[in-house]
C-alpha positions in Angstrom: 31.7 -6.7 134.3 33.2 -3.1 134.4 32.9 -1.7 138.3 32.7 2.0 138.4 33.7 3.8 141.7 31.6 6.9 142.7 33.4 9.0 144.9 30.6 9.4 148.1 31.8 11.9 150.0 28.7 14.3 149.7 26.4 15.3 146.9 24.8 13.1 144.2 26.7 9.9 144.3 23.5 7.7 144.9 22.0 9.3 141.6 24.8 8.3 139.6 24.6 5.1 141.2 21.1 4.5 140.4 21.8 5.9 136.7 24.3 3.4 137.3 22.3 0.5 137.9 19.7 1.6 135.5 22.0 0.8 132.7 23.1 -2.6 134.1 26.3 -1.2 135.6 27.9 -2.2 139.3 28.8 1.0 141.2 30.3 1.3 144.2 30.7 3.9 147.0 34.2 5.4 147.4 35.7 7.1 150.7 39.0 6.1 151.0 42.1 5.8 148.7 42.1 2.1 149.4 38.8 1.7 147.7 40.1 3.1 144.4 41.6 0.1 143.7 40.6 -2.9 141.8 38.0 0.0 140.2 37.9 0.0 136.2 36.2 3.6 136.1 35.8 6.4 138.7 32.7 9.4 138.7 33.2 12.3 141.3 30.2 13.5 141.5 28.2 17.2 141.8 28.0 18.6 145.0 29.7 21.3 147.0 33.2 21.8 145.7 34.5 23.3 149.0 33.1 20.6 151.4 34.0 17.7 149.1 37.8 18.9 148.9 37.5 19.5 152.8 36.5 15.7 152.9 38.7 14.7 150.9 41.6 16.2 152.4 40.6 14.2 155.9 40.2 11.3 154.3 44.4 12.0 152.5 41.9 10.7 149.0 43.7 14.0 146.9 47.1 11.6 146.2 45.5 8.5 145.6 42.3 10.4 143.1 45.9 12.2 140.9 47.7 8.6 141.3 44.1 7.3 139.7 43.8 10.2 137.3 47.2 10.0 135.8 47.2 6.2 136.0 44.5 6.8 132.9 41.9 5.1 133.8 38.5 6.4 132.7 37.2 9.3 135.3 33.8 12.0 134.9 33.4 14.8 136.8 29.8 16.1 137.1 29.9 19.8 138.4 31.9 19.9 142.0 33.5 17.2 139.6 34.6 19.5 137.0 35.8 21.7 139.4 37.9 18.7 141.3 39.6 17.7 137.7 40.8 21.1 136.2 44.1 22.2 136.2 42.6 25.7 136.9 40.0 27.5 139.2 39.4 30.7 138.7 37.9 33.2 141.4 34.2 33.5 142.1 31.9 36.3 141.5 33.1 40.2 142.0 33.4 40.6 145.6 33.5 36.9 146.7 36.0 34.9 148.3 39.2 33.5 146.0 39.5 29.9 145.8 42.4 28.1 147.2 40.3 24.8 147.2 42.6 21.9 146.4 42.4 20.0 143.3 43.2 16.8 142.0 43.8 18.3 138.4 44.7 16.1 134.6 41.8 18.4 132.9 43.3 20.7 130.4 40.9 23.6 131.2 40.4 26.5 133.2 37.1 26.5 135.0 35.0 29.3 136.7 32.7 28.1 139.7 29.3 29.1 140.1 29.8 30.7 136.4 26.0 30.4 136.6 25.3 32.3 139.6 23.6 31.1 142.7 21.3 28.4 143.6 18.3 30.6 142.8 19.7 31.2 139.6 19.8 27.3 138.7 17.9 26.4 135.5 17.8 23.8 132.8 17.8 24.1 129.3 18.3 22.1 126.0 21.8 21.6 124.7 23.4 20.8 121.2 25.1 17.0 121.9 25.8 15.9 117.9 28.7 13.6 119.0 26.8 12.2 121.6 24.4 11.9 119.3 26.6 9.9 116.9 28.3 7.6 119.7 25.3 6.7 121.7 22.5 7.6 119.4 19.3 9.5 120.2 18.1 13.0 119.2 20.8 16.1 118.9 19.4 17.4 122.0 19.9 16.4 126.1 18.5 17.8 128.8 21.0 20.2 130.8 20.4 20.6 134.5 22.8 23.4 136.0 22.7 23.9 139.8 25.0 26.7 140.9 27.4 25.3 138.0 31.0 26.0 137.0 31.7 26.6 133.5 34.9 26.1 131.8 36.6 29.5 130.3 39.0 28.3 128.4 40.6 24.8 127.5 43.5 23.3 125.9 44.3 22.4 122.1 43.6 18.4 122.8 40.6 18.7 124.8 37.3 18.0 122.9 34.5 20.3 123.5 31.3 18.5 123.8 28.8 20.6 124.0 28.4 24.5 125.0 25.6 26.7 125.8 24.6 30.7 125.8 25.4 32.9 128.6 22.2 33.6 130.3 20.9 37.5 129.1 19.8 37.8 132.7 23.0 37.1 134.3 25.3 39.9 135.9 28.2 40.8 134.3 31.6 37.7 135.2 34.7 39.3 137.0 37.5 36.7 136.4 40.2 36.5 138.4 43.5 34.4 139.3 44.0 35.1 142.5 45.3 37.9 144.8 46.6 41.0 143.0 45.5 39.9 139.7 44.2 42.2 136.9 40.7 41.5 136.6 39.0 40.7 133.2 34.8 40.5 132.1 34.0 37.9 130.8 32.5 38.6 127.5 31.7 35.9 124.9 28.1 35.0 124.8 28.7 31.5 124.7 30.3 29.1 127.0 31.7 25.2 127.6 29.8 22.9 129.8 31.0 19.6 128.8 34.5 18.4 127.2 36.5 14.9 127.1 40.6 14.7 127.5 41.6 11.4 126.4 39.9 9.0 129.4 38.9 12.6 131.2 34.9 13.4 130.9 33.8 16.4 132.2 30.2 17.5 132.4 29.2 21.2 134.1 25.7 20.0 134.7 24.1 16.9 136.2 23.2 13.9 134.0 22.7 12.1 136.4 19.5 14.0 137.6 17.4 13.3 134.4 16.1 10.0 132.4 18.6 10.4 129.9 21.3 7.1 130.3 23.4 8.6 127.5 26.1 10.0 129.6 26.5 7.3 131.2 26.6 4.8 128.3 29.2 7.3 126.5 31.4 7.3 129.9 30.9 3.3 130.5 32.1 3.2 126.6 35.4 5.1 127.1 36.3 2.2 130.1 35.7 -0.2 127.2 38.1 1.9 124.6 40.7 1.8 127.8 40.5 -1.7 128.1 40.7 -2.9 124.4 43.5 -0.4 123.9 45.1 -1.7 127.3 44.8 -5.3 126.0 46.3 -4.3 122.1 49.4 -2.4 123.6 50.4 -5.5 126.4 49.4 -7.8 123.4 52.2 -6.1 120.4 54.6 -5.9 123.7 54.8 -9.2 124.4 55.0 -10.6 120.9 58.0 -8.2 120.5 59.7 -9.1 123.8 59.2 -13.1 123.0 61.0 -12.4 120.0 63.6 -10.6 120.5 64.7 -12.5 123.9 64.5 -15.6 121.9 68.4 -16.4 120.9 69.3 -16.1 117.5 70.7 -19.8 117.4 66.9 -20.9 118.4 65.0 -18.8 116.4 62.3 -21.0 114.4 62.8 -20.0 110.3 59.4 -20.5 108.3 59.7 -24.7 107.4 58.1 -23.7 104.2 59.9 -22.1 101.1 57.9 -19.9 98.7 57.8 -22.6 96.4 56.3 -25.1 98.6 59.2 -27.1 99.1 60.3 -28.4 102.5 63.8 -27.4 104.1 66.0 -29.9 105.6 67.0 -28.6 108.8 65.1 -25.9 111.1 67.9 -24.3 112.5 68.4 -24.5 116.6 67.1 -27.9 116.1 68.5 -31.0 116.0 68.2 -33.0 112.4 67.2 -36.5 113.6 64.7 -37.6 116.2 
């Protein structure tokens, strides 16, 4: 059975764990680096993104979570967790503080946090999932729960965009920017990506994990089971080529059969007699 790490520094690990377990799944709680291994899977969970990296940092988890990462095995990031995965953070709202949180990175993407706005500006709506859909069945449909959420701005040419939604109408006008002394720039598409996959790399803007739907979860638990049978069918055409090829010539077997169903004399690398 798969085991899927949650990383439980703060935020909604246990209700990925009880999605989790809902689904048949064993999940287990993740502080330190040592507790990364053995794990098939890992989901870092919502949350706030500046505490968890704090956390992180005193428990030294950032090396092991990029070793993890870049090792390819399966990991989802749920909101904080989107954050903690992209190569990119962009600034906050116009007049708010400039990142500098730490991050472990492997995500393709450029992400804006708290995109959405503020806790009181949290909301749910309905979002457009057709290749969910198609993998894991269902309706079209999921529920999307945003909690002061990031959103992803832009995102490279092999990352798969999952699902997007609209920019709120109510919502102020997005300053972007990169960082000290930057140019700014307003965000101004109407539309923007909350959920993508890179390869073993799921990330969702909102919070699965917070409704009835397993779906996520299933899809996620699914890629650990791509990993593994792609794992398995690369060691598999290794070996048979290494077995071969350090076999000596002088001992290599030749089919014992001829095309025309007669039987040769002699196998060569083998002795004649008994």
């Amino acid at each position: 059975m798969a085991v899927v790490g949650v990383l439980a520094l703060q935020g909604s690990y246990n209700e990925h764990l009880a999605a989790l377990r809902r689904i048949g799944v064993r999940g287990v709680e993740v502080r330190k680096p040592e507790q990364l291994l053995g794990l098939d899977s890992l989901i870092i969970p919502g949350g706030e993104s500046t505490t968890m990296a704090k956390l992180a940092n005193y428990h030294n988890l950032f090396p092991a979570l990029r070793e993890f990462v870049s090792g390819g095995k399966p990991v989802w990031g749920t909101c904080a967790g989107l954050i903690f995965l992209a190569n990119k953070a962009v600034a906050l709202l116009a007049g708010q503080k400039t990142g500098g949180q730490e991050l472990v990175g492997g995500l393709d993407c450029t992400v804006h946090r708290n995109f959405f706005g503020s806790q009181l500006q949290s909301f749910e709506t309905e979002l457009s999932v057709p290749k969910l859909a198609e993998k894991e069945g269902g309706n079209d449909t999921c529920r999307g729960v945003f909690i002061r959420a990031p959103a992803i701005l832009e995102a490279g040419s092999d990352v798969e965009i999952l699902a997007d939604c609209p920019v709120p109408a109510d919502r102020p006008s997005i300053t972007i920017s990169s960082g000290e002394g930057a140019e700014e720039e307003v965000y101004s598409k109407d539309r923007v990506i909350v959920a993508v996959r890179q390869g073993n790399i799921l990330a969702t803007a909102f919070h699965p994990e917070l409704t009835s739907d397993s779906r996520w979860h299933r899809y996620f638990l699914d890629m650990d089971k791509e990993s593994h049978a792609k794992a398995f069918s690369t060691l598999s055409l290794s070996s048979s080529s290494t077995d071969a090829e350090d076999l000596p010539k002088n001992k290599r077997l030749i089919c014992p059969f001829l095309s025309n169903g007669s039987r040769k004399k002699e196998v060569k690398g083998l002795k004649k007699g008994r």
